[in-house]
N, C-alpha and C positions, 0 to 999 in steps of 0.2 A: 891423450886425446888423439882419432886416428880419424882421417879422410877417406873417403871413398873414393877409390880411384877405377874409373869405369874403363878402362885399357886390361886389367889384371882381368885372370883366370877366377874361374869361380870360388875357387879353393885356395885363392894365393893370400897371404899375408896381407895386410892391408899395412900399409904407412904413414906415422907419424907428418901433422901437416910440411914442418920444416924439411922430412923429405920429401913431398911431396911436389913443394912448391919448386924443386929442381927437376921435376920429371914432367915428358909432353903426351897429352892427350892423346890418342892415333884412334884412325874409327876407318873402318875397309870402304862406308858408303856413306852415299852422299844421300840428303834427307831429297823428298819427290812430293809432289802432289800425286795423292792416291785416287781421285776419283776416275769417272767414265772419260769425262771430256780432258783431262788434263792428266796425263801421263808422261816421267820421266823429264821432267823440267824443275830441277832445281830451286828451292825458296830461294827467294830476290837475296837476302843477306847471309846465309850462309856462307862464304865463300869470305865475307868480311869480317868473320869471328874466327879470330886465331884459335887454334888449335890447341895452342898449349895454357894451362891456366898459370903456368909459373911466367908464361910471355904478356899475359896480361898483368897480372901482379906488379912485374918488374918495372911495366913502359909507365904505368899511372905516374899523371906530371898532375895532379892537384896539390893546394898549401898544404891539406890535408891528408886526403886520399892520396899520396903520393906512392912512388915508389918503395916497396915493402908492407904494403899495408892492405887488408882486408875487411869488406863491410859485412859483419858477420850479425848475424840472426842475435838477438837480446837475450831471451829465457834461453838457460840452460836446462833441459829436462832433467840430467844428474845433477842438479843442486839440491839440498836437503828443503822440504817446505815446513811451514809452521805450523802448528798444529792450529785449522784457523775453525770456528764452529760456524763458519755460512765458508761455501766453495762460489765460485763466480769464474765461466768461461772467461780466459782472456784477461784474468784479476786475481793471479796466485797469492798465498799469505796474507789475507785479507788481516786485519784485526781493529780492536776497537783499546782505548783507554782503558783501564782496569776502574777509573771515577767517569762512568757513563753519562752523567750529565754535563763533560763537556767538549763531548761530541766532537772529540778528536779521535782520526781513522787513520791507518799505516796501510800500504800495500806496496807489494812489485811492480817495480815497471808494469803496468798494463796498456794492453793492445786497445784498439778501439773498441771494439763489441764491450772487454770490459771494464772502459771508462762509462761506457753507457751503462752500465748494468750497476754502475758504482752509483750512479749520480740517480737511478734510478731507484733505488733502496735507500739513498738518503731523500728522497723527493725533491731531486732534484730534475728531475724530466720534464719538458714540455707541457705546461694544460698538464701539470701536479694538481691533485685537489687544495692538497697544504702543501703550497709551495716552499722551497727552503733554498739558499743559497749555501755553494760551496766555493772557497777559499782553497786553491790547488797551491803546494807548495812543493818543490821539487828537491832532494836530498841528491840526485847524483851527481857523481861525482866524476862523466865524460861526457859528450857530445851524445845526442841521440838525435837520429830522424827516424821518421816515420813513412815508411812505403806501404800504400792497401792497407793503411792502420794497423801495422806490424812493427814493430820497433826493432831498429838494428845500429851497432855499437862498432867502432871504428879498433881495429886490433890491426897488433902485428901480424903478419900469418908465419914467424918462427914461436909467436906467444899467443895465439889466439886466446888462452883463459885467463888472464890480465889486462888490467885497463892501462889505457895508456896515461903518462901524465901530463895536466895539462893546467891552465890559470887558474887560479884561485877565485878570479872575482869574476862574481856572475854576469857580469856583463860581457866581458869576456869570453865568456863561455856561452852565452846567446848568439854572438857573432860567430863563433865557430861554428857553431852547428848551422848558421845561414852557410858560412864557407865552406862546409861539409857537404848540404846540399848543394851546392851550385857545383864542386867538385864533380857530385854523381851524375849530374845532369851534362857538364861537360862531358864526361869521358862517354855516356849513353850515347850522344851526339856523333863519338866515334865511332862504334858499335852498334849504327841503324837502331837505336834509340833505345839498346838493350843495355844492362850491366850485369857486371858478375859479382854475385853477391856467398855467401857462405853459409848454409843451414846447417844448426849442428840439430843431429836429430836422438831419439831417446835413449839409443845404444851410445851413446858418444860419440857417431861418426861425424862428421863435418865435411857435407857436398858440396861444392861447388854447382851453383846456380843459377842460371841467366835468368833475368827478371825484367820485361819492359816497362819500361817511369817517364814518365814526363811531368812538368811544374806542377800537376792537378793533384797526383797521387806521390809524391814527397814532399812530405810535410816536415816542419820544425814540431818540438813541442809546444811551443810558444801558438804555432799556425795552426797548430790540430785543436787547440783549445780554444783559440776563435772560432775556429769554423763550426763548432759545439755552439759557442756561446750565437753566434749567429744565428744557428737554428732553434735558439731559444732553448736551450739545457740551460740550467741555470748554476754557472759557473762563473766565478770570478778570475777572469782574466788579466784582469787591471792587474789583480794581484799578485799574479805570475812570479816567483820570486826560483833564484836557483842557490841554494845553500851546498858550498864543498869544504871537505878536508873535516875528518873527524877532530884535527888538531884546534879548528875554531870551531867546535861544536856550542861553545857556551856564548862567542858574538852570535851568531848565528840565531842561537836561541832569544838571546836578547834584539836581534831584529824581529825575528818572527813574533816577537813580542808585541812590539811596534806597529804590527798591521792592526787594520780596523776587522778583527776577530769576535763579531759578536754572536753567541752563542748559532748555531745553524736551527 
């Protein structure tokens, strides 16, 4: 896994993130308002974003986002996909049950366009002719929020392609991801309301980011499935449930069991 690092020559080797994260950004100019009436005056917050992304990395004082850690982009474009027979932006590896009628569906982590696109094809959308309800159930197995309805996953940055590990019980793990957000929101706070996040993109590389957030546009998954269910998608939220550790795959099962799952 290798970062881009926008200091190197066109032609220079690019660097593993763990090197990376010891080396300092350098840039010869200072960014300017280009138009007619404003020339040569500095944007207001430039000047309050460190320079170096290993300097940001290190100072992060969140429970969470702490020091050593990075909030890296969800989909991996070099992960192998499933061989799924309907594709959906935003909703990789879709798939259905092999016993159709009952109308149990698997996907990836998906982005918001395709939770909408999901819910959409089950008729679950707004003013559906035949309306249907879905019952979301969540398998993973770390923290996720959601920035601009793009899902991103809390890493080390010497490990970015490993999850971290973290509580077992989904409750536990609801709270976190509130204290993940509030983390990102603090440290924006410092940052004239920006953070540094980590895109990895389809070569492998992994950029560093700056991304402006505020409480509207970082969501939990918990919060993004309300704010669906509020605009009337017809999702079950109540039901909200977060199942970890392959190792309890069969309580797990036998909870999901338990919810009021009646045919969609």
């Amino acid at each position: 896994m290798t970062i881009e690092n926008q200091s190197l020559p066109p032609h220079s080797p690019a660097h593993d993130i763990h090197s990376q994260t010891s080396r300092s950004f350098t840039t010869s100019h200072k960014l300017h308002y280009s138009n007619n009436s404003l020339t040569n005056i500095p944007l207001d917050y430039v000047d309050l974003l460190p320079r170096s992304v290993s300097e940001v990395i290190k100072s992060r004082k969140g429970k969470l986002f702490s020091s050593g850690t990075i909030l890296k982009s969800d989909h991996s474009p070099t992960s192998k996909p499933f061989q799924s027979e309907m594709n959906f932006q935003g909703a990789s590896n879709f798939r259905s049950s092999p016993q159709r009628f009952l109308r149990i569906f698997g996907v990836a982590q998906p982005q918001l366009s395709g939770i909408k696109a999901l819910l959409s094809i089950l008729g679950c959308r707004p003013e559906s002719a035949i309306p249907s309800t879905c019952i979301w159930i969540s398998t993973r197995e770390e923290p996720i929020v959601y920035i601009y309805g793009r899902s991103y996953v809390l890493r080390k940055a010497s490990d970015p392609c490993h999850s971290l590990v973290f509580s077992e019980s989904s409750k536990n793990f609801e709270e976190a991801e509130k204290q993940l957000k509030f983390d990102i929101l603090v440290e924006a706070n410092r940052h004239g309301g920006l953070v540094l996040t980590h895109i990895e993109k389809d070569s492998g590389i992994i950029v560093p980011t700056w991304i402006a957030v505020d409480k509207n546009n970082v969501l939990t998954p918990s919060e993004l499935l309300s704010t669906l269910h509020d605009e009337d998608w017809n999702v079950n939220t109540s039901q909200y449930q977060s199942y970890y550790n392959i190792v309890t795959i069969r309580i797990s099962f036998s909870r999901i069991s338990d919810l009021d799952c009646n045919p969609l």
